[in-house]
C-alpha positions as CSV (number, residue, x, y, z in Angstrom):
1,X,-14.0,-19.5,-35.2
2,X,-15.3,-16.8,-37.1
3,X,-19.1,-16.6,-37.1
4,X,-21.3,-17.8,-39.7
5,X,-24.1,-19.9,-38.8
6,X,-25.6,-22.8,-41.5
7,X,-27.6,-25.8,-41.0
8,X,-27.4,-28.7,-43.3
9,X,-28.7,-32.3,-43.0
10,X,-26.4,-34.9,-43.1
11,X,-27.2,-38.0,-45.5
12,X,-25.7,-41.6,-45.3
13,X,-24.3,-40.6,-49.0
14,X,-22.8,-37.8,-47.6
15,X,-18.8,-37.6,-48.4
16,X,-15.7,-35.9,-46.5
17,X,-12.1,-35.1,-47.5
18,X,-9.4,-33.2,-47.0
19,X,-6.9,-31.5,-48.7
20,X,-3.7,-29.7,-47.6
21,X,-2.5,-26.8,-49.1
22,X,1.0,-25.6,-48.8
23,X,2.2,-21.7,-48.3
24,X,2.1,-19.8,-51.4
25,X,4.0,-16.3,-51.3
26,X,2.9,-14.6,-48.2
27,X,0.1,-16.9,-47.8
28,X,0.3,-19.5,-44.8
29,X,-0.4,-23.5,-45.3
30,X,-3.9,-24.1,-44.4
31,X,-5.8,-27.3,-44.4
32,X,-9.6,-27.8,-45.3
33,X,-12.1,-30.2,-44.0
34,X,-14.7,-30.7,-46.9
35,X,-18.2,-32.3,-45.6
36,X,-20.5,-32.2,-48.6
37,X,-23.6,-34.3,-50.2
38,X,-25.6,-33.5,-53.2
39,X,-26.3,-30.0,-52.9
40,X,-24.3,-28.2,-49.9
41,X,-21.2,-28.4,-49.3
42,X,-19.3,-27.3,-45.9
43,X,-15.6,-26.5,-45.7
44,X,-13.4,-25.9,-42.7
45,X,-10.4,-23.8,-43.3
46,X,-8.0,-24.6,-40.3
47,X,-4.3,-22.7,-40.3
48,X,-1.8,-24.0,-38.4
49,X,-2.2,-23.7,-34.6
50,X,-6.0,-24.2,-34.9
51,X,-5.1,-28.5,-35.1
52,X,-6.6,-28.7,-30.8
53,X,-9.7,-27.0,-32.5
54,X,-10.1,-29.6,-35.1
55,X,-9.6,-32.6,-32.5
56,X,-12.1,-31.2,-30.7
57,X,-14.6,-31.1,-33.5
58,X,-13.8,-34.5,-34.2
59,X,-14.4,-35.6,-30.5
60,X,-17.7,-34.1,-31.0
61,X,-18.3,-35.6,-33.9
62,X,-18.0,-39.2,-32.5
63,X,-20.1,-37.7,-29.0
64,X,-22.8,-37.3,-31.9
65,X,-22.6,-40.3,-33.5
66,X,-22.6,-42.7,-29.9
67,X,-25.8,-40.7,-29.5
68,X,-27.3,-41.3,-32.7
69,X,-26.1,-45.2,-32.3
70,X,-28.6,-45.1,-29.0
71,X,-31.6,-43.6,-30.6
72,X,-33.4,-46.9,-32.2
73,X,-34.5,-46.8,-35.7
74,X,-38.0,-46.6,-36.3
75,X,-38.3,-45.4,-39.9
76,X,-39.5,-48.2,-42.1
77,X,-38.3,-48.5,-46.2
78,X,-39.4,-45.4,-47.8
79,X,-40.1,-43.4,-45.2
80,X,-37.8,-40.8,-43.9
């Protein structure tokens, strides 16, 4: 991965999609992953070979989510 570092909270409204872009000239076919919410917006550019990387993201992902299902909720309406 090339480095950037960003930090963005993710919302129950927030959205995902991908699109897939085929070659172009000398270009290669790339595919992005596109989190986004109201006001940020995240997208992963993956190129072929990089698909292990992308599985592995999305292993994490669900890693996350178990986690988060275990935390209990203790907001009440209106707070966050």
């Amino acid at each position: 991965m090339k480095s950037l570092t960003a930090s963005a909270h993710l919302e129950p409204d927030s959205t995902s999609r991908v699109s897939v872009f085929d070659a172009t000239g000398d270009d290669e076919p790339f595919v992005t992953l596109r989190i986004g919410g109201k006001l940020v917006d995240v997208a992963l550019i993956a190129q072929p070979g990089t698909a292990d990387a992308l599985r592995a993201l999305a292993r994490a992902a669900e890693e996350a989510a178990s986690a988060l299902d275990q935390i209990p909720d203790t907001t009440t309406d209106g707070d966050a």
